[in-house]
Structures are given as structure tokens and as C-alpha cells.
C-alpha positions as CSV (number, residue, x, y, z in Angstrom):
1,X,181.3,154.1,98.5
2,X,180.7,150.9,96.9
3,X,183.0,150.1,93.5
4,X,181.6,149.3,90.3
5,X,182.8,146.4,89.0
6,X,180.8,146.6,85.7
7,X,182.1,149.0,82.2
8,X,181.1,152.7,83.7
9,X,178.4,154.0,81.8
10,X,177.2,156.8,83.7
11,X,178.8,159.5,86.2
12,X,178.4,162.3,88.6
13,X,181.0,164.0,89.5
14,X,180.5,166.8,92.6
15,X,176.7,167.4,91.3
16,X,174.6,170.4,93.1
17,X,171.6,171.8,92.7
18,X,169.7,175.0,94.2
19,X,166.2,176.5,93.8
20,X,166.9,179.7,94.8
21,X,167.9,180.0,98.5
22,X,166.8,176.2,98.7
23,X,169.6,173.8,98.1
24,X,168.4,170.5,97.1
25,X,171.4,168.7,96.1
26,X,175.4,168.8,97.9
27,X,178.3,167.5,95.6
28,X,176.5,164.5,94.7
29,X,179.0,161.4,93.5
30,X,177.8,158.6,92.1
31,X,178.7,155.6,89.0
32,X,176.5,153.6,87.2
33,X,177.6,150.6,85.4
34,X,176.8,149.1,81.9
35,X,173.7,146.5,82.9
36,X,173.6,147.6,86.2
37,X,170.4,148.2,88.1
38,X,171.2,151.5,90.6
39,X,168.1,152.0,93.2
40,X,168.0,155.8,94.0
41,X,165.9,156.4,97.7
42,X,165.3,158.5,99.9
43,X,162.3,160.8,101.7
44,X,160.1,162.8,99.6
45,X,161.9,166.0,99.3
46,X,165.4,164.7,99.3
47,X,166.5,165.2,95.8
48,X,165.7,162.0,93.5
49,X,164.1,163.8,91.3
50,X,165.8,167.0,90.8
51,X,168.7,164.8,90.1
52,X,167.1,162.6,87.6
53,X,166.3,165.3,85.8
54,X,169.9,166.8,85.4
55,X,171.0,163.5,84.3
56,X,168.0,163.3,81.4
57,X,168.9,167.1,80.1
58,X,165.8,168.6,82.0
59,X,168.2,171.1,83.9
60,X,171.6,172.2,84.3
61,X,173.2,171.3,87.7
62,X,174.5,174.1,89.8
63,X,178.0,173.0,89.7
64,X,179.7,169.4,88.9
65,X,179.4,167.5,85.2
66,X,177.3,164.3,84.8
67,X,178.9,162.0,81.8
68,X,177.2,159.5,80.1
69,X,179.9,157.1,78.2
70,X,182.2,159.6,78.4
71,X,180.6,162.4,77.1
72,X,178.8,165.2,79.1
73,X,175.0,164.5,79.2
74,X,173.4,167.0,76.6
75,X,171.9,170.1,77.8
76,X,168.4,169.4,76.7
77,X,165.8,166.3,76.9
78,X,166.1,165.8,73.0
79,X,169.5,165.8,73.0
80,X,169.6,163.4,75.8
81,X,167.1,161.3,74.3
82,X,169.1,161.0,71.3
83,X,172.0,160.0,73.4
84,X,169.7,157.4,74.6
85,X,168.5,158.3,78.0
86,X,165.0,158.4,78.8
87,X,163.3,159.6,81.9
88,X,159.9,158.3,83.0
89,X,158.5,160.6,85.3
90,X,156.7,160.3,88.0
91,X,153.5,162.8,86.6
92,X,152.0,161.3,84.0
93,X,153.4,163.0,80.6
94,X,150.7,162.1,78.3
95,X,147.8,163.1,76.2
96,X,144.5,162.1,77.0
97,X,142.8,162.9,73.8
98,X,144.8,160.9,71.9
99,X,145.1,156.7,71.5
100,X,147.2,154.6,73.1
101,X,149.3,153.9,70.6
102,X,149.7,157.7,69.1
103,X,150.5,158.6,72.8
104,X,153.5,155.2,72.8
105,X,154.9,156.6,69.8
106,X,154.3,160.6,69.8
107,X,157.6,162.1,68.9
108,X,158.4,159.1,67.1
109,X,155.7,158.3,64.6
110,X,156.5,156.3,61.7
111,X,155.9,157.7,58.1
112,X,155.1,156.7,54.5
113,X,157.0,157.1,51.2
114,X,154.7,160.7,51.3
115,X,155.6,161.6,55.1
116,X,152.5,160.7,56.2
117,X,151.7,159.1,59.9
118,X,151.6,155.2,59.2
119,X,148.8,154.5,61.6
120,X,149.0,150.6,60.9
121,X,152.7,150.7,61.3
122,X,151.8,153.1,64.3
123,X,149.9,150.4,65.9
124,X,152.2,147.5,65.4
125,X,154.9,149.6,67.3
126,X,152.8,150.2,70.1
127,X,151.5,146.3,70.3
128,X,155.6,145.7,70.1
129,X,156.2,147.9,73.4
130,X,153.3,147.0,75.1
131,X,154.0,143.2,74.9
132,X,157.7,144.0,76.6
133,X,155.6,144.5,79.8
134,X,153.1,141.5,79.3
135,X,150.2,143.9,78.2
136,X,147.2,143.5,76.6
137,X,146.3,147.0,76.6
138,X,144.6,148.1,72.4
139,X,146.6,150.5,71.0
140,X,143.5,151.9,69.3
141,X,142.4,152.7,72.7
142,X,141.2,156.3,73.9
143,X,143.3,157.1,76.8
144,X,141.0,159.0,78.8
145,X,139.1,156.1,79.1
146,X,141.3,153.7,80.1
147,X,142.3,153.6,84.3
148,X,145.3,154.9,85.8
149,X,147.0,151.8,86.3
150,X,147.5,151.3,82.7
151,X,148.3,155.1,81.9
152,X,151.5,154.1,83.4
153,X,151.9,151.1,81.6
154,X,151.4,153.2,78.3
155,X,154.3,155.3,79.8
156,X,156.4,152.6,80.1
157,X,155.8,151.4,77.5
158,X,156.3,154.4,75.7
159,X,159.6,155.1,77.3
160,X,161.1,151.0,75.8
161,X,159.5,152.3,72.1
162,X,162.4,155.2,72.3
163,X,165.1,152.5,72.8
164,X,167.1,153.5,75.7
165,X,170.5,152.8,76.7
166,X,170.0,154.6,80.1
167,X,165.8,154.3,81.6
168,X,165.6,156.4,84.3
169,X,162.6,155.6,86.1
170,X,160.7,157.9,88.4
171,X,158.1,155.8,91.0
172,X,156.9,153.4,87.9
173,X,155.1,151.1,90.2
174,X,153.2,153.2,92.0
175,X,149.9,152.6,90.7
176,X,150.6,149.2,89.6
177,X,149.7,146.0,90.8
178,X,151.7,142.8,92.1
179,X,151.3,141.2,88.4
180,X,151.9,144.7,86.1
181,X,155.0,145.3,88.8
182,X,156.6,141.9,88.1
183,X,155.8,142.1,84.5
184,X,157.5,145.5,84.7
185,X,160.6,144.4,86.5
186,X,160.9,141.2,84.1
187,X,161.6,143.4,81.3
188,X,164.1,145.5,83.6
189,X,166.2,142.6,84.0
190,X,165.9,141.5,80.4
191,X,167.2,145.6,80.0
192,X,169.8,144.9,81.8
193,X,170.7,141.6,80.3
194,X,171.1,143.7,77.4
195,X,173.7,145.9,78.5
196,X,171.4,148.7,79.3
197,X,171.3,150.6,82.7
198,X,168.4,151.5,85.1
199,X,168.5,154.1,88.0
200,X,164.5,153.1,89.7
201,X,163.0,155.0,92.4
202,X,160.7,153.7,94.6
203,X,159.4,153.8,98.4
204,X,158.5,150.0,98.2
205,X,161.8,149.1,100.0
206,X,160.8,145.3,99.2
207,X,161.2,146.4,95.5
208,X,163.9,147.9,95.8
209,X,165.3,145.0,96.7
210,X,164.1,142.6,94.4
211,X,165.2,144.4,91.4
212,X,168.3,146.5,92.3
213,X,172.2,145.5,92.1
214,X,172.9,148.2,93.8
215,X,171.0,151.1,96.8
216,X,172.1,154.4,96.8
217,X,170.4,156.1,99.5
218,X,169.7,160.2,98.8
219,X,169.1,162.3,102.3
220,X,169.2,166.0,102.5
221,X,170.7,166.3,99.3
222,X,173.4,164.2,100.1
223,X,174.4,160.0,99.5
224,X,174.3,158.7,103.0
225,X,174.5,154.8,101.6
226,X,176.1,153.9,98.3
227,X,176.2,149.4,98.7
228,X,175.8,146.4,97.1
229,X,171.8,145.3,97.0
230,X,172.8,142.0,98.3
231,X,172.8,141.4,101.9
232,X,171.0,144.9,102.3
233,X,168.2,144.5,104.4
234,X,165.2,147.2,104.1
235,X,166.1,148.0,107.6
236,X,169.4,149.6,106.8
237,X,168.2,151.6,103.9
238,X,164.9,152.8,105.8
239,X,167.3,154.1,108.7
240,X,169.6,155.2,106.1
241,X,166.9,157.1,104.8
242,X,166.0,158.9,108.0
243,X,168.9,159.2,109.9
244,X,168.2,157.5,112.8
245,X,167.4,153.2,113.7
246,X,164.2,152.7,112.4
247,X,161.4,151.9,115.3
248,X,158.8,149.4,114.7
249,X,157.0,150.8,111.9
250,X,153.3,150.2,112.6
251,X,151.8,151.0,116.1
252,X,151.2,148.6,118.2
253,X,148.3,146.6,117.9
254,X,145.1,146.9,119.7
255,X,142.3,144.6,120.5
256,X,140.0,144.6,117.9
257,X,136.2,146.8,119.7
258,X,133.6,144.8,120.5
259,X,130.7,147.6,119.8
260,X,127.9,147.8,118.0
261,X,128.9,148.6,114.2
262,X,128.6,152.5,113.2
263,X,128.9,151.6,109.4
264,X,127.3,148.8,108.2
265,X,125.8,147.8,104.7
266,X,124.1,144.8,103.1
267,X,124.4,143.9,99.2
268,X,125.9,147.3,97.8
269,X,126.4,146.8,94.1
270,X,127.9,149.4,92.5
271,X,128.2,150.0,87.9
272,X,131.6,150.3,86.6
273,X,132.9,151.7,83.6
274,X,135.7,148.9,83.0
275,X,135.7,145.4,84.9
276,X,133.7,143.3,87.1
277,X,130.8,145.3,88.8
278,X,131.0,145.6,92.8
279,X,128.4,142.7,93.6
280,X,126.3,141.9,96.6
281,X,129.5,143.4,99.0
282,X,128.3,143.6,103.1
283,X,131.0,144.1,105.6
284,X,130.6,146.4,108.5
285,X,133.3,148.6,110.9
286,X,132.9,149.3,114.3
287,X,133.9,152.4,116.5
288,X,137.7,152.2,116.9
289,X,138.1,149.6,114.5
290,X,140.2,149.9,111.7
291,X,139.0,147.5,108.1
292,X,141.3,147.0,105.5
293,X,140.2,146.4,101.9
294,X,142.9,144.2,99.7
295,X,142.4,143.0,96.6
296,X,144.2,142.8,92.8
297,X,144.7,145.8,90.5
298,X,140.9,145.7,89.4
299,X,139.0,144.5,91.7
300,X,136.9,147.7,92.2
301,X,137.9,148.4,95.8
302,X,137.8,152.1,94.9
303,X,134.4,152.0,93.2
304,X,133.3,149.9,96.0
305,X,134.4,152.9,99.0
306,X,133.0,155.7,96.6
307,X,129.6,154.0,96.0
308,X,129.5,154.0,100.0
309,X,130.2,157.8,100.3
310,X,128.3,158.8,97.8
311,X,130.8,159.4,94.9
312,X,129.2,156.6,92.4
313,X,126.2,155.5,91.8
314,X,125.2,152.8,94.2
315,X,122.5,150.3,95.4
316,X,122.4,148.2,98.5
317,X,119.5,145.9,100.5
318,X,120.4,147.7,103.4
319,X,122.4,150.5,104.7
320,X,122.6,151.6,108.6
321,X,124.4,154.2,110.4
322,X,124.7,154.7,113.9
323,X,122.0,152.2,114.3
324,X,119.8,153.9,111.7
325,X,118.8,152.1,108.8
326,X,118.2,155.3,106.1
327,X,119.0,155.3,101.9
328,X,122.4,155.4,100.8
329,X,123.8,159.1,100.7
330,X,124.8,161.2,98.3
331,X,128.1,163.1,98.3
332,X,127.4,165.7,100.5
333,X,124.8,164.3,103.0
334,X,127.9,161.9,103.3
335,X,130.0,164.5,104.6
336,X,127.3,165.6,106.5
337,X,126.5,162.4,108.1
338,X,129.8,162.5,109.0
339,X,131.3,160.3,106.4
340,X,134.5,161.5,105.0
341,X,136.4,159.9,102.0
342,X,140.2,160.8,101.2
343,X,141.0,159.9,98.0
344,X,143.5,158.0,95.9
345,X,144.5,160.7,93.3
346,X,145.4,163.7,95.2
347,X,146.5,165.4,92.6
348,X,143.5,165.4,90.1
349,X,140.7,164.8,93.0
350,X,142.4,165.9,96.4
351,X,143.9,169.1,96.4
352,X,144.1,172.6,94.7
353,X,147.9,172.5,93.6
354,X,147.8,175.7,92.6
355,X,146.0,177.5,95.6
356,X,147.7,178.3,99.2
357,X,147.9,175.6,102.0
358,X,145.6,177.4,104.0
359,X,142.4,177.1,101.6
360,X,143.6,173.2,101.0
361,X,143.0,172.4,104.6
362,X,139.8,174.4,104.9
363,X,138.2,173.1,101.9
364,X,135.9,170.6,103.5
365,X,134.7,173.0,106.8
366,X,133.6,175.9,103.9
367,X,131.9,173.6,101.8
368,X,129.8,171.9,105.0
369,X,129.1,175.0,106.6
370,X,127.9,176.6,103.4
371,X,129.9,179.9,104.1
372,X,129.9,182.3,101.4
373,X,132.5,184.6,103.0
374,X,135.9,183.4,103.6
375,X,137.3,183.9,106.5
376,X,141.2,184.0,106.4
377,X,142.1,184.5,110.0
378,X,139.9,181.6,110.9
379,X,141.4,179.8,107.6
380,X,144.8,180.7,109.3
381,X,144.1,179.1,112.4
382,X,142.8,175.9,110.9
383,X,146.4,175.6,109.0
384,X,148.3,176.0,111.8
385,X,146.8,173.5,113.7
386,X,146.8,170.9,111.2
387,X,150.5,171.7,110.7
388,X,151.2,171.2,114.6
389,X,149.1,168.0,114.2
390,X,150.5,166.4,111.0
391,X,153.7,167.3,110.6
392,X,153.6,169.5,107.2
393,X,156.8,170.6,106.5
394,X,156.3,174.1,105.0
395,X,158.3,177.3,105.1
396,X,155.2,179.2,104.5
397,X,151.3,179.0,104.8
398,X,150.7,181.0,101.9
399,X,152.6,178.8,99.1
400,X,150.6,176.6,96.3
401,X,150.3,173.1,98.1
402,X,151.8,172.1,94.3
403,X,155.3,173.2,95.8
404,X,155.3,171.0,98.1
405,X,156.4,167.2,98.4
406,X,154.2,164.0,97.7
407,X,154.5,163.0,101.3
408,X,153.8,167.2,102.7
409,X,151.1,167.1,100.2
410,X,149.2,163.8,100.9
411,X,149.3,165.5,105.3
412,X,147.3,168.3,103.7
413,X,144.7,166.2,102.0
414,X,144.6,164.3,105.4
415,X,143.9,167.1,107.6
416,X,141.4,168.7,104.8
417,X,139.3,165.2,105.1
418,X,139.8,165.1,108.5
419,X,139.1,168.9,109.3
420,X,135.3,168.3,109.9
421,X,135.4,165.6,112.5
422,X,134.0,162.8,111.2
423,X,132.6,159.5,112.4
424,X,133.6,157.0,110.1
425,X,136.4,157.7,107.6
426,X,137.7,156.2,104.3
427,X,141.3,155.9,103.4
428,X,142.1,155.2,99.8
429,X,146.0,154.0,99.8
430,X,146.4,157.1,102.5
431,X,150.7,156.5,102.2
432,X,150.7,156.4,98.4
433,X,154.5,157.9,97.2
434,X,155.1,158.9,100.1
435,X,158.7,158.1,101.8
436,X,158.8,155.9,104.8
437,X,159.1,158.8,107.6
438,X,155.8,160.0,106.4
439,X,154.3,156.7,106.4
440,X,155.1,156.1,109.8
441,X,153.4,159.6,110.6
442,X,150.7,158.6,108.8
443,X,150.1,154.9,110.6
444,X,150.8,157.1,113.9
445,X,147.7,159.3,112.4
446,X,145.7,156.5,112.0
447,X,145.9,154.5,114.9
448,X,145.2,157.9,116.5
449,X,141.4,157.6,114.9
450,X,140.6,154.4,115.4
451,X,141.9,155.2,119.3
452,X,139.4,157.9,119.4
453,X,136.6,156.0,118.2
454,X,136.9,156.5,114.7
455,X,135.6,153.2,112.3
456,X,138.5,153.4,109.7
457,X,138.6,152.2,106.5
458,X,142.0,151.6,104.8
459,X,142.1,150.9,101.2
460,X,145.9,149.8,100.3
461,X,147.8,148.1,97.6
462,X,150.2,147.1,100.2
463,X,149.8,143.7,102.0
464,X,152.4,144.6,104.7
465,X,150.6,147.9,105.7
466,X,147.2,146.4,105.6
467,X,148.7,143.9,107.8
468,X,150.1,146.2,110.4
469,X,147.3,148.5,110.7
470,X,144.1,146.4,110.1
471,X,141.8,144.5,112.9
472,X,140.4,142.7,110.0
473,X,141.1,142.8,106.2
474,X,138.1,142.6,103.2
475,X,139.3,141.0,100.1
476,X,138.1,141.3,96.7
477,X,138.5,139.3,93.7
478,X,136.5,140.6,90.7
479,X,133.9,142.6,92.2
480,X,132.7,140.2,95.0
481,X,134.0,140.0,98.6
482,X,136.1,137.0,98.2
483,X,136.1,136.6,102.1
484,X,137.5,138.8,105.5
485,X,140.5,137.5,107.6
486,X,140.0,138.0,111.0
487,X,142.5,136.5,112.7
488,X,142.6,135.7,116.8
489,X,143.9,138.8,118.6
490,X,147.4,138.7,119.0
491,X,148.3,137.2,115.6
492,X,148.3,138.6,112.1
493,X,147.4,137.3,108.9
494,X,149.8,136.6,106.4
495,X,150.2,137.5,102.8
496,X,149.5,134.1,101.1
497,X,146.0,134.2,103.1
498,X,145.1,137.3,101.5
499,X,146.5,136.8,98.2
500,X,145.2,133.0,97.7
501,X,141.1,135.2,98.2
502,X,142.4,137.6,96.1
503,X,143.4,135.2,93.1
504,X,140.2,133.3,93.4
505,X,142.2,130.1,95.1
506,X,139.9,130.4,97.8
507,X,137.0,131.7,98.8
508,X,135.1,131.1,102.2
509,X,131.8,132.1,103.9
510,X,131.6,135.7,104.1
511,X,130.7,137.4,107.9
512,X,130.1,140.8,108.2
């Protein structure tokens, strides 16, 4: 195991954890140093979590003691928070109804000589903690109104306004962009500079690197990799992660199709609530062809795809399927014209958390068919095959999809949007926290559509995977398509071409 050379802060001695019969976590052993950034990975379902939250007070271990300087970590998350450590979880743990600023300081709201909320001091906190992470966000801002991306900035930021000593940080840049992330790990390092410590999750192994001193790799419950960041290539923690070398990740690429398109549209506009409108967008996607859509935090890639299947409200010149020119569709003649849209959120949009795995994946059949009897043996058989298809890792059928892991639940919302068989279909940032084995299940699923004729959309905050899985890649910058790379078969675009149409550095003569 790899030696801390910094003033120990933090440690876990022999740490184990068990829901019920299910043991998550084996004797777990691990330092962190004064100023030290420790990146904590693994595949969904091997233990990060569970053990952040034994170190932030949120439950008892099973067996072993973690200290923090010196002293065993309280037994409750106010205690701990007192003691300075502060968890940032990967579910969202605010209040919508409330401002920005009430939700950055909630707990901690300053009072007047009669103990009264000071709202203007109130405010002036928040604006503090926000401008740590380079935001602009108002603190007098509804949060329900705002997007997601900066409900975790709020987060954040609400975590720096408790003044940690420890930040435990749970998937904080999942929903971020490129500029919120590197605003985010700029104030990490300044942390650190400070003498605080940071344990940081993530499945971006790229970030992990460029922020971590340190990996420690969690699989099965157990530390398989405890080293030194530098010299650590994402190679060796992703095989680290899954026990085994790591194949090429990404299928191999395919010619792009030649066919006529299936999907095509011509100036599709679609209203936003906040930002740039999606202007005058045309691109088209061909049977077996897979289009990937880049673009900044922003950009309205989202409301672009939902104004196409019928999600948002939409115009366009000129909309043809199959050959076909007819209006754009609404929601359900979308699904029933064979368009089908997985979403982004599959939490609040995707999935019933709280119902069994078997209605998940049967969802979309019931509501195209119309069906007002369930049928459970057939609802049965539709799960089971799904599970022999994807890969969902389940001990039971009849458990809340909720129970599951990220990457076990985002196979269920793929095989619910894929359960009716359709034609073209839209993937918004299909490998979202997920681990890396899943993603690689997931290209595997995807490559598989576009194989059997499917036009694919991919929607991705990820240059690397749009890059490995794409034919050709859209770009937006601001609501307009800022231009497609296509480049010659056999070659793939870089992430400088992308990102210089993205910025607004260049911008070319749009095909379709």
C-alpha cells in the first residue's frame, strides 16, 4: 500500500460494512493526509459510497474504527460536521422551494441582535461560496427554476460555506461541464493548499487524474490499488477496477452507411426556459449510423433531442421520416412512429425507483399498446430477457429498481426505451455515473443498434466517447449548429476540433 508522506489526518482501520446478508465492504485500510487529494474508484456497486458515509457519521461500520485527527469520527452527520467533515452526495440534498442562497446556508443561517434570519447577510454568504467555484449563479434565485448543472454547484457551494477540514465528495462533476469542472477542481487544489483534505469520486478516470495525489481503487468491497496519482495511467486503474486488462474500450469502428436518411429535419427551433433558443438546427442520421451531439454545458443539446421526439415544444421547415415528409410529433406518436428517447435524468424522468424491475422494463410496451390489464407473466418474460441481454445485475426481479446501482439502473432504462423496437433512437449521455465495466456494456449495446440498422443518436458530455462511438459528431455553441465533423473513414476527430465549434473559435458551413 502506498505510504503517506503528509501529517495523517484521516484513518481506517479494518473497516466493514453489511446490509443484511450483503457485504459491501471487507476490512477496508486506508490513510489520508493533511492537504492530500485521495481519489476513491471503483464500479458502481463496489462500496464508495457506503464508505463515505461511515466516514461523514451517516452509519456505523460493521466492525473497524475510522479516526479523523486522532479522534474517532462522531457517530452522527452533525457531529461530524462539527468536527469539520462534510459529505457532498451524489443525490441532490436540497430544497427546491427555497432560494439559492437560503438552500447554501440552510443549517447555518446567520442572525440579528433579535435571532432573526439576516437575509442580506444570508446573501452575502452565499455570493462568498459561490464565487469560490467561479459562479455567477443569484443567490435570490428560486431553485426549481434554475438547471441541474448549477443545483450542483449550489451543492458545492453549500458544502465550502460549512468550512470543512475534510470534503468528501460524492460524483461532483457529473453534471458539470468542462468550465464548472475546472472551476471546481481549482478551488480543490486551493483546499488543499490550505491544509484541507479531499477523498473525490468519479468515473471520469481523466479526472481523476488531474486532480488526485493519490488513487485508491475500491473492488468488491475490497482496495485492490492504493498508489501514488503520478505515473498512474487510466489504464491501470480501469483494470484495477475490473479485475482483468482492460480491452479496447469502444468497438471497433464501422464504415459510416451510405443510405438514404431515416431521420431527417430542416430548421427545428425549439423555446427555452433559460439560454440561447435551439435555432434553425438541420442534421439528419441514416440507418446504421450512429450521430453524436457535443456541445458546452448550455448549449441546448437536450432541448434540441426532446423538441425532436416530441417532449418540447418545437417548430421546423421540414421534418421527414422514412422518406415521409409529415408534422413534427408529439410525445406519443413519437413512440409510435417508432422514435424512442432515453433520457438524461433517470432518476426524476426515467424510472419508477420505487416499483419492481419488472414494470420498469415494461413501461414503454404497456403504454404503446394501450393495455389496461397488466399482464405479469408476460411482464416476467420481458425482464428476463432484457436481463440476459443487458447484463442487469439483480438478485431478484421483484425488488424496487431504487435498490439497485447507477450503472444496473441506467441497463433498465435502456432496455425499457428499447423494449418497443424502435427505428431511430436517442441517447441522452446513455453512460452517465456509470463505472467503466458498464460503459463498455453499454458502447457494446450501442454499436449493436446501429449494426442492426438502428439511426442512433448519442448525446454525451464526453468528447472521448463521442469520439469512439460516433460516425459523425453535431456541435452546438449557443443554440445553433456550430458545424458537424465528419472525418474520412478510418480516422477520428480530435477534441480541439470539437471544442474550438463548440467555443465559437470556429464555425464552418453546416451539411446535413
Amino acid at each position: 500500500m502506498q505510504q503517506n508522506q503528509r501529517p495523517e489526518a484521516l484513518r481506517l482501520d479494518g473497516i466493514a460494512h453489511a446490509y443484511g446478508p450483503n457485504r459491501v465492504l471487507n476490512g477496508i485500510n486506508l490513510t489520508l493526509g493533511a492537504g492530500e487529494v485521495l481519489a476513491l474508484v471503483g464500479e458502481n456497486g463496489a462500496g464508495k459510497s457506503t464508505l463515505m458515509k461511515i466516514v461523514a457519521g451517516y452509519l456505523a461500520p460493521s466492525q473497524g474504527q475510522a479516526r479523523w485527527q486522532g479522534q474517532p469520527v462522531p457517530a452522527d452527520p452533525q457531529g461530524a460536521e462539527a468536527a469539520g467533515i462534510v459529505l457532498v452526495h451524489q443525490e441532490f440534498a436540497l430544497i427546491p422551494d427555497l432560494s439559492v442562497a437560503e438552500n447554501i446556508l440552510l443549517g447555518h443561517e446567520p442572525t440579528g441582535r433579535l435571532g432573526l434570519i439576516d437575509y442580506r447577510a444570508m446573501r452575502a454568504a452565499a455570493r462568498d461560496a459561490l464565487r469560490l467555484l467561479n459562479s455567477d449563479i443569484d443567490p435570490r434565485a428560486g431553485l426549481a427554476g434554475l438547471p441541474v448543472s448549477s443545483w450542483q454547484i449550489v451543492e458545492l457551494a453549500k458544502a465550502f460555506a460549512a468550512r470543512p477540514r475534510l470534503l468528501l465528495m460524492d460524483e461532483p462533476t457529473a453534471v458539470l461541464g468542462a468550465r464548472e469542472t475546472e472551476a471546481l477542481f481549482t478551488r480543490i487544489r486551493a483546499f488543499a493548499a490550505e491544509g484541507g483534505s479531499v477523498v473525490f469520486t468519479s468515473h471520469r478516470l481523466e479526472e481523476v487524474r488531474a486532480i488526485s495525489d493519490r488513487v485508491a481503487v475500491l473492488r468488491d468491497g475490497a482496495i485492490t490499488l492504493d498508489r501514488s496519482a503520478a505515473g498512474l495511467s487510466e489504464h491501470d486503474i480501469a483494470s484495477a477496477m475490473i479485475g482483468r486488462e482492460m480491452e479496447d474500450l469502444f468497438p471497433p469502428p464501422a464504415p459510416r452507411p451510405t443510405a438514404a436518411p431515416i431521420l431527417a429535419v430542416e430548421g427545428l427551433s425549439v423555446p427555452r426556459d433559460f439560454g440561447p433558443p435551439v435555432q434553425d438546427a438541420s442534421f439528419s442520421v441514416a440507418p446504421g449510423e450512429i450521430l453524436g451531439i457535443a456541445g458546452l454545458v448550455g448549449a441546448g443539446r437536450t432541448e434540441m433531442v426532446e423538441g425532436l421526439a416530441g417532449l418540447r415544444a418545437a417548430t421546423a421547415r421540414r421534418f421527414t421520416l422514412r422518406g415521409k415528409d409529415r408534422p413534427l410529433p408529439d410525445a406519443v406518436e413519437a413512440w409510435r412512429l417508432g422514435i424512442a428517447y432515453l433520457t438524461e435524468d433517470r432518476k426524476a424522468r426515467g424510472l419508477l425507483l420505487a416499483e419492481n424491475l419488472e414494470m420498469n422494463t415494461s413501461l414503454t410496451v404497456g403504454a404503446l399498446t394501450g393495455g389496461a390489464v397488466i399482464d405479469r407473466a408476460d411482464d416476467a418474460r420481458s425482464y428476463a430477457e432484457a436481463q440476459a441481454r443487458y447484463s442487469i445485475r439483480a438478485a431478484s426481479s421483484k425488488i424496487a429498481v431504487g435498490q439497485l446501482s447507477g450503472g444496473n439502473q441506467q441497463k433498465v432504462l435502456i432496455a425499457k426505451t428499447l423494449a418497443p423496437d424502435p427505428d431511430v433512437v436517442i441517447l441522452d449521455e446513455p453512460t452517465r455515473g456509470v463505472d467503466i465495466g458498464a460503459k463498455m456494456q453499454i458502447y457494446q449495446v450501442i454499436a449493436g443498434l446501429a449494426a442492426q440498422g438502428k439511426a442512433v443518436i448519442v448525446i454525451s458530455s464526453e468528447l472521448p466517447e463521442l469520439i469512439g462511438l460516433a460516425h459523425r459528431i453535431l456541435v452546438l455553441d449557443r443554440g445553433r449548429v456550430a458545424g458537424i465533423v465528419a472525418p474520412p473513414a478510418g480516422n477520428r476527430p480530435t477534441e480541439r476540433e470539437i471544442l474550438d465549434l463548440a467555443l465559437g473559435l470556429q464555425t464552418q458551413d453546416v451539411p446535413t
